[in-house]
C-alpha positions in Angstrom: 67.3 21.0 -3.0 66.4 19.6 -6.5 63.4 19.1 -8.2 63.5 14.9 -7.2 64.6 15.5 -3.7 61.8 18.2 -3.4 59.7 14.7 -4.7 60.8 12.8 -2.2 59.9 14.9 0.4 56.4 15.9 -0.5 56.0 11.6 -0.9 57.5 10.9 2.4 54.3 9.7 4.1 53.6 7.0 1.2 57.5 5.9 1.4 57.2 5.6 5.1 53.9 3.7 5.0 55.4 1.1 2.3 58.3 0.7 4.4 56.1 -0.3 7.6 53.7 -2.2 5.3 53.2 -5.6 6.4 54.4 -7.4 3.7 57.3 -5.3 3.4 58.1 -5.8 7.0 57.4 -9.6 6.4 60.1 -9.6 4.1 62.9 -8.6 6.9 61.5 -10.4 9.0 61.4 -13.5 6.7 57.7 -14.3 7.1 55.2 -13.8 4.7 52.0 -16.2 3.5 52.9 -18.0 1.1 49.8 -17.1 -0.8 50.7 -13.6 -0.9 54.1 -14.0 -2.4 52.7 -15.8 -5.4 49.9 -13.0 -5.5 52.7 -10.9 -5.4 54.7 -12.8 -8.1 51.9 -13.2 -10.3 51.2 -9.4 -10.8 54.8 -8.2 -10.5 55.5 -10.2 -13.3 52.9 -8.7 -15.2 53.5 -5.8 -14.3 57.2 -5.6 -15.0 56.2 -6.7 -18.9 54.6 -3.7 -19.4 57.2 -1.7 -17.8 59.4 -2.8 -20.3 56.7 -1.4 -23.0 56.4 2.2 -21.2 60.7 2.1 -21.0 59.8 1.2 -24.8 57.5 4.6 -25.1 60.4 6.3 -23.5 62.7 5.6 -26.0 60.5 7.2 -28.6 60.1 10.0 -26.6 63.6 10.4 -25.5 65.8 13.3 -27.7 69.0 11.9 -27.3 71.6 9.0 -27.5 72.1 9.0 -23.9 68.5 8.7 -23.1 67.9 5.9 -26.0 70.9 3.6 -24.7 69.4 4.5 -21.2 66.0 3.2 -21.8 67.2 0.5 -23.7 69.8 -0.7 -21.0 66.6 -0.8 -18.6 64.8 -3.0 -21.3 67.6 -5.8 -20.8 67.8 -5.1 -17.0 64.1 -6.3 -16.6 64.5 -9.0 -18.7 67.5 -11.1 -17.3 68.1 -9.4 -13.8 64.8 -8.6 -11.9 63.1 -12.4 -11.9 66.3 -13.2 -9.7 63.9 -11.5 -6.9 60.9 -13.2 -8.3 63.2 -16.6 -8.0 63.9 -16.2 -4.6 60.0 -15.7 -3.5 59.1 -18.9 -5.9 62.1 -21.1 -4.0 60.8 -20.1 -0.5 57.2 -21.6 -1.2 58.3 -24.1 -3.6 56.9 -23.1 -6.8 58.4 -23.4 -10.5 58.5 -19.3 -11.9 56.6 -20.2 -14.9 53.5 -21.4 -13.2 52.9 -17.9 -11.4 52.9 -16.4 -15.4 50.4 -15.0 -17.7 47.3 -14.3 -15.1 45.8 -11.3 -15.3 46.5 -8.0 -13.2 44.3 -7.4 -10.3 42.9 -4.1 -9.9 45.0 -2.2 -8.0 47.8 -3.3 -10.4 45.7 -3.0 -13.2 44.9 0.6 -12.7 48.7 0.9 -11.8 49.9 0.2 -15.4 46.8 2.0 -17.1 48.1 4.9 -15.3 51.4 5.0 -16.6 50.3 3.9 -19.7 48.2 7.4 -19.9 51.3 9.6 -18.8 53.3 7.6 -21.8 50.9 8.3 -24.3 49.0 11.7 -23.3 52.1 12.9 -21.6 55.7 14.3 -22.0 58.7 12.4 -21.4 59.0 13.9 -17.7 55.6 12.9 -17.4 56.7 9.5 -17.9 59.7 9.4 -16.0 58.0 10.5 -13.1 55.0 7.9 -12.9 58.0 5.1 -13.9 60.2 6.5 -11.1 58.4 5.5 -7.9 59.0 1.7 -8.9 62.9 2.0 -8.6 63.2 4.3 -6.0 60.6 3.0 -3.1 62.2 -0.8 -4.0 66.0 0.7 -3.7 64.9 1.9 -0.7 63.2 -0.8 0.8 66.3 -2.9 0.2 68.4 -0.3 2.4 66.0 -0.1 4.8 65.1 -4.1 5.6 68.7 -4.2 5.4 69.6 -2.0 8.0 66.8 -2.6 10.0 67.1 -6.6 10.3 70.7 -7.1 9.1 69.9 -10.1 7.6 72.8 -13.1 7.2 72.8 -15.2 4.1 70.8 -17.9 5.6 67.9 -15.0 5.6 65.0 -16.6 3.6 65.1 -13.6 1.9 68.3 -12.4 1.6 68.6 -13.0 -2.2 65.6 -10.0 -2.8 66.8 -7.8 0.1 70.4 -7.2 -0.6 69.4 -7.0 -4.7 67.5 -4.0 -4.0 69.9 -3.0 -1.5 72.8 -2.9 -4.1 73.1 1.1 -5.3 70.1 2.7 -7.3 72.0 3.1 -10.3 68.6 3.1 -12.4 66.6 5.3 -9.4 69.6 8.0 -9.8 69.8 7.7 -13.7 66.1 9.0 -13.8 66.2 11.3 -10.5 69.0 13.2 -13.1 66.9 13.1 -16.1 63.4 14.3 -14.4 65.6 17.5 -12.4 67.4 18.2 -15.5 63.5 18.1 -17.7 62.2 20.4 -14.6 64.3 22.7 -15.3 63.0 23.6 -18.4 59.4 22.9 -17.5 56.5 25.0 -17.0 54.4 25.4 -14.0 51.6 23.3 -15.5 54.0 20.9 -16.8 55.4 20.8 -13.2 51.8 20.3 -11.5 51.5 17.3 -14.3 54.7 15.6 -13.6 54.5 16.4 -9.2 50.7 14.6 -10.2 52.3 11.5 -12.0 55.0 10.8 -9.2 52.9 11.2 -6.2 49.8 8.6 -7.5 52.9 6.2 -8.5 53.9 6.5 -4.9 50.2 5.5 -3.6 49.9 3.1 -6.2 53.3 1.8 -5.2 51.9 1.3 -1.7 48.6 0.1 -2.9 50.6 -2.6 -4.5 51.5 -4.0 -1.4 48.5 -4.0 0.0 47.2 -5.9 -2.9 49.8 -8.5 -2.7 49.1 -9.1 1.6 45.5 -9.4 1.0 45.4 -11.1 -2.2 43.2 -9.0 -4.0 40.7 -10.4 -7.1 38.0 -8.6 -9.0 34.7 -8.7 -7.7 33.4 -11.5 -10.0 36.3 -13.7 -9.0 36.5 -13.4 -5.2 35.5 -16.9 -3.3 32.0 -17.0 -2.6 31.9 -17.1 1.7 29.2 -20.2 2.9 26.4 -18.8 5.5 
């Protein structure tokens, strides 16, 4: 067993969870509120800008070529291939991609980012890799597993974000190589740091989700109930 499939197994719980989350499962089932997929939008994008600034980190962290052109090739990936997803959610309720941009991170996202962003710059590189991984490898997943579960045609409302996360995790078993191949080298406390960085991904991962179904706000901005 290697060091990412030992990862995997200690994180099954939080995969399993994400995969029966109800926004998830609203995916494959082709029903999900509307206002949750441009919660969802709003944050991902977000989000997925400062991924681009930790795959940025990893570059300067990164010892070789290979991981350079790796990070780099990541960098363009986010930039011109993941808002197809994002384009399918904004189709289905009718709303133009740039007017779910530039809002601010809700907490559960917020804290997300803030805690790769301390892995990035307190961390080592397998530090890094490991809180970054999560992101590829629980949405590859989902796509095989919606996809496999429902068997969704074309005409699926979301077909378009299912079967693009379905397609091979070339990225998910890029880094799954570079994190067992940094293990091996590692030292028990670097080892507790990086198994620490992968498993709150995971939860945060999931706690994304949940964010997204339930619209989540700071405490200042939720809507004020009437008595």
């Amino acid at each position: 067993m290697t060091f990412t499939d030992q990862l995997r197994k200690e994180s099954d719980d939080v995969f399993e969870a994400i995969f029966n989350h109800p926004f998830v499962q609203g995916i494959g089932k082709g029903d999900v509120p509307k206002e949750a997929l441009a919660h969802y939008i709003k944050a991902d994008y977000e989000y997925l800008s400062a991924f681009m600034h930790l795959y940025g980190i990893a570059i300067a962290k990164s010892a070789t070529r290979d991981g350079i052109v790796f990070f780099n090739k990541q960098i363009d990936f986010v930039l011109n291939s993941e808002s197809h997803p994002h384009h399918n959610f904004c189709d289905h309720i009718g709303v133009g991609y740039d007017e779910l941009q530039g809002y601010p991170l809700p907490p559960t996202a917020d804290h997300y980012v803030k805690h790769m962003m301390y892995h990035a710059h307190m961390g080592s590189l397998g530090e890094l890799v490991a809180a970054l991984l999560p992101c590829p490898w629980t949405y590859f997943e989902i796509g095989k597993t919606l996809m496999k579960q429902y068997q969704p045609k074309e005409d699926h409302p979301f077909y378009p974000w299912i079967s693009f996360y379905a397609d091979p995790g070339i990225v998910e078993l890029e880094m799954r190589k570079q994190l067992d191949e940094i293990a091996e080298n590692a030292s028990p406390s670097d080892l507790i740091k990086i198994k620490d960085a992968f498993r709150k991904s995971c939860q945060l991962e999931l706690g994304f989700w949940e964010m997204s179904i339930t619209c989540e706000a700071w405490p200042s901005e939720k809507k004020v109930m009437s008595k």
